[in-house]
VEXMI-477888 format. One record per residue (C-alpha): residue in three letters; x, y, z. Coordinates in steps of 0.2 Angstrom, whole numbers, plus 5000, padded with zeros to 4 digits. Each point is the difference from the previous one (the first is absolute). Last residue first. Layout:
ALAXYZ;...
% end
This chain:
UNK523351805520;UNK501149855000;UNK501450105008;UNK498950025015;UNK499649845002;UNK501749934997;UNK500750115014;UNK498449945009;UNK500649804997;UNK501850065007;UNK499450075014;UNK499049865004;UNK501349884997;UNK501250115010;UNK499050015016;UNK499449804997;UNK502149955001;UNK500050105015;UNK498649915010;UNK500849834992;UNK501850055008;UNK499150045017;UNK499249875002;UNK501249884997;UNK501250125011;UNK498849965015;UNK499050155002;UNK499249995018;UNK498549854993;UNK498750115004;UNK500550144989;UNK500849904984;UNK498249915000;UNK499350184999;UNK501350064987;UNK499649844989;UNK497950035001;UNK500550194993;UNK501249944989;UNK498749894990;UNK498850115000;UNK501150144991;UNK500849844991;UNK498149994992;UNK499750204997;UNK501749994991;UNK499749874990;UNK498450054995;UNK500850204997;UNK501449884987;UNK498649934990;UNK498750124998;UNK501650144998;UNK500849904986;UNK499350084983;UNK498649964987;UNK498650015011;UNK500150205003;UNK500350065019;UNK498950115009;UNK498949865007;UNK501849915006;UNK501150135008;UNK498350045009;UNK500149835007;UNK502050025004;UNK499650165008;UNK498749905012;UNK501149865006;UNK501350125003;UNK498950085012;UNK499549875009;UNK501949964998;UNK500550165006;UNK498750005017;UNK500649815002;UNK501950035003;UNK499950185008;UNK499349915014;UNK501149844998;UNK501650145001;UNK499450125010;UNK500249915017;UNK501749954996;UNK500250215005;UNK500149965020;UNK501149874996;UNK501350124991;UNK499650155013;UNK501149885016;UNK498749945011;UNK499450095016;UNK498650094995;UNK499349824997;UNK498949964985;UNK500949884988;UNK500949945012;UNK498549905010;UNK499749964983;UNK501649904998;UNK499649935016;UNK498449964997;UNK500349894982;UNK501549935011;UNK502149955001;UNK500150204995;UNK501650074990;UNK500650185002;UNK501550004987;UNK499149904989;UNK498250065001;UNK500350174999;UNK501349964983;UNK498449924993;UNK498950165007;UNK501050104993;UNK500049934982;UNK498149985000;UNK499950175002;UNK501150044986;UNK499149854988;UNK498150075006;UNK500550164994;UNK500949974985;UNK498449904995;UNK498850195003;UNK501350094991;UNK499849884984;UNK498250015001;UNK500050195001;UNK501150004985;UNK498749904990;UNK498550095006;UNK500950184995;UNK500549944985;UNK498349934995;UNK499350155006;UNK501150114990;UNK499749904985;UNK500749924987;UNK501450074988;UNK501449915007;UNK499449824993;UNK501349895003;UNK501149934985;UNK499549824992;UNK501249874997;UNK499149875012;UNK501749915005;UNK501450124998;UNK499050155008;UNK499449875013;UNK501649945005;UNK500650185000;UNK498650055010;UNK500149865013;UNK501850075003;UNK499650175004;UNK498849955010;UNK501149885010;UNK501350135004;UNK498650105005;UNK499349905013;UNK502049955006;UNK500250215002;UNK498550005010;UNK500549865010;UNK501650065004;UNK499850175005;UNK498549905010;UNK501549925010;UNK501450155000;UNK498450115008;UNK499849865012;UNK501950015005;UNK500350175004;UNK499450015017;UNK501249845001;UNK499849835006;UNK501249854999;UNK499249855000;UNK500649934981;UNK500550154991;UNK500050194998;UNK502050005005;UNK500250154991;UNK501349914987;UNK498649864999;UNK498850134998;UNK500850094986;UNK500549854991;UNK498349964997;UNK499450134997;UNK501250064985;UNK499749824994;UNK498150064997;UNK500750154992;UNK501049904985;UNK498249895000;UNK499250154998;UNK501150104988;UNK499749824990;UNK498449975001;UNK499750194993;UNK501049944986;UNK499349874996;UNK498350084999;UNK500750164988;UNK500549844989;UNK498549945001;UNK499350144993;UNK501150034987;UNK499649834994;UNK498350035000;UNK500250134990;UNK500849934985;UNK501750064998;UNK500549814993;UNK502049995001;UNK500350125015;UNK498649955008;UNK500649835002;UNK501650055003;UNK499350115015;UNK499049875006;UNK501349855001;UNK501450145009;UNK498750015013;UNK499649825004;UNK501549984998;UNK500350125015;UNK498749925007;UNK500749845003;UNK501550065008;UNK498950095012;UNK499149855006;UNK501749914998;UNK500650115014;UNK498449985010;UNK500449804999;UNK501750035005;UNK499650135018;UNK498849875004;UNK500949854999;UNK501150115010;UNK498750045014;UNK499349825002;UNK501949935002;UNK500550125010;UNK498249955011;UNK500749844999;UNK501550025006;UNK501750024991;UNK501449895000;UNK501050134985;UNK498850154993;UNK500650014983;UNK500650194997;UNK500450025016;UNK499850155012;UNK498749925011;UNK498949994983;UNK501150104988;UNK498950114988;UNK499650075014;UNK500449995016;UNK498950025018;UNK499749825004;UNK499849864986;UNK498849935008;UNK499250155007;UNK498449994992;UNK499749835004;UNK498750015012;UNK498849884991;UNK498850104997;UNK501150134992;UNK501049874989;UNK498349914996;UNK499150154993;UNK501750024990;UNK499949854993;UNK498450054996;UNK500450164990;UNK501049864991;UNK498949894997;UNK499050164993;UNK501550064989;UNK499949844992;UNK498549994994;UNK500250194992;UNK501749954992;UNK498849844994;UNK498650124991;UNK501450094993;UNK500849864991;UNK498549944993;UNK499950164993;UNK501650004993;UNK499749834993;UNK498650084990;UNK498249905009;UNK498949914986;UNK498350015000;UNK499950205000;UNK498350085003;UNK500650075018;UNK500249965018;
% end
């Protein structure tokens, strides 16, 4: 992650704000997957109109465990942001300013990523309730969490490797770069639908889940699951690729070799994951690692890129 031995407490601190927004992105895995959207019912912030859910049920208590943990998610980056400002405030060095302009991108996000939130509980987007609006609300939600976690990665990173990204490289590298990015928002959206096809049209098989895949009769959310594996190994051939050419191009003395290797190797990794997840149904085991891959490997390019 850089030349320095000796991580600044702020950057320490950044590199946990990012660890901690994944469990919670997670948690959140598991409040979907477990039908808990609705815990708390259409209200917010109450949860059945209290404050402090009284005798709730489980998936109450799922959905408002939920609801603190995002809270402190956005109360830790808010001192994240007040943190990077002072810092740059006192040393006007450029790495500073850029990881000030990190953290605060993280936090617009993070302010936005509640905004979602809210909205489809207030919309009812939750649990098994299904909308034509609902798997727009979904990848919505995914794009904004990708780029919540970008934006957060690069402050840690600003903090931790004190260099400043390279603007003047380029146009193919650009270009390369941002069509990798497209291509991993791609995979996550469909994979999105196809986890909220999955839940509200469950199968007991392997067959019968493919036998939905492909009948003009299902609903258009399992006819489009299909995408998702397909789209899932064309990108990450493809990934696989950019990363390699992330790594000739690059000079020895940065961090592309080693963060394109780890990427090429949880590329493999996820690929083997989403085909056990696919013949096992999706149990929410399954389901939590296959997420928790998605962002690893999105983070691991973010780190690629910003290496270059």
């Amino acid at each position: 992650m850089g030349t320095e031995t000796k991580l600044s407490k702020f950057a320490k601190y950044a590199w946990f704000v990012l660890a901690y927004n994944i469990l919670v992105i997670l948690w959140g895995v598991f409040l979907r997957a477990s039908r808990s959207g609705d815990g708390c019912g259409q209200h917010w912030v109450t949860c059945h109109g209290e404050f402090i859910p009284s005798a709730p049920e489980l998936k109450t208590i799922i959905e408002f465990s939920h609801r603190i943990t995002s809270s402190i998610a956005g109360l830790l980056l808010i001192v994240l942001l007040v943190w990077a400002i002072r810092r740059w405030y006192v040393s006007r060095a450029e790495r500073d300013r850029l990881a000030m302009a990190a953290a605060i991108g993280s936090f617009i996000f993070v302010v936005i990523e509640g905004l979602l939130g809210r909205s489809l509980v207030l919309t009812g987007n939750t649990a098994m309730t299904l909308t034509p609006e609902r798997p727009f609300w979904m990848a919505g939600h995914l794009v904004n969490t990708f780029i919540l976690l970008a934006f957060i990665t690069l402050t840690a990173w600003f903090a931790t490797n004190g260099r400043r990204l390279n603007f003047r490289i380029e146009t193919k590298y650009l270009a390369i770069a941002a069509f990798g990015f497209f291509v991993i928002m791609a995979v996550g959206v469909s994979g999105s639908i196809a986890a909220l096809a999955s839940m509200l049209f469950p199968a007991d098989s392997l067959g019968t889940g493919i036998e939905q895949d492909f009948s003009p009769t299902s609903n258009v959310l399992l006819r489009l699951r299909v995408l998702h594996p397909i789209l899932s190994i064309l990108s990450g051939v493809l990934l696989v690729f950019i990363s390699g050419w992330f790594k000739r191009e690059s000079a020895d003395d940065n961090g592309v070799k080693r963060w394109s290797g780890i990427l090429s190797m949880l590329i493999v990794v996820q690929l083997a994951f989403g085909a056990a997840t696919l013949l096992t149904l999706a149990p929410i085991v399954m389901q939590l690692g296959h997420l928790f891959l998605a962002d690893a490997i999105w983070i691991s390019y973010v780190l690629t890129t910003a290496n270059f």
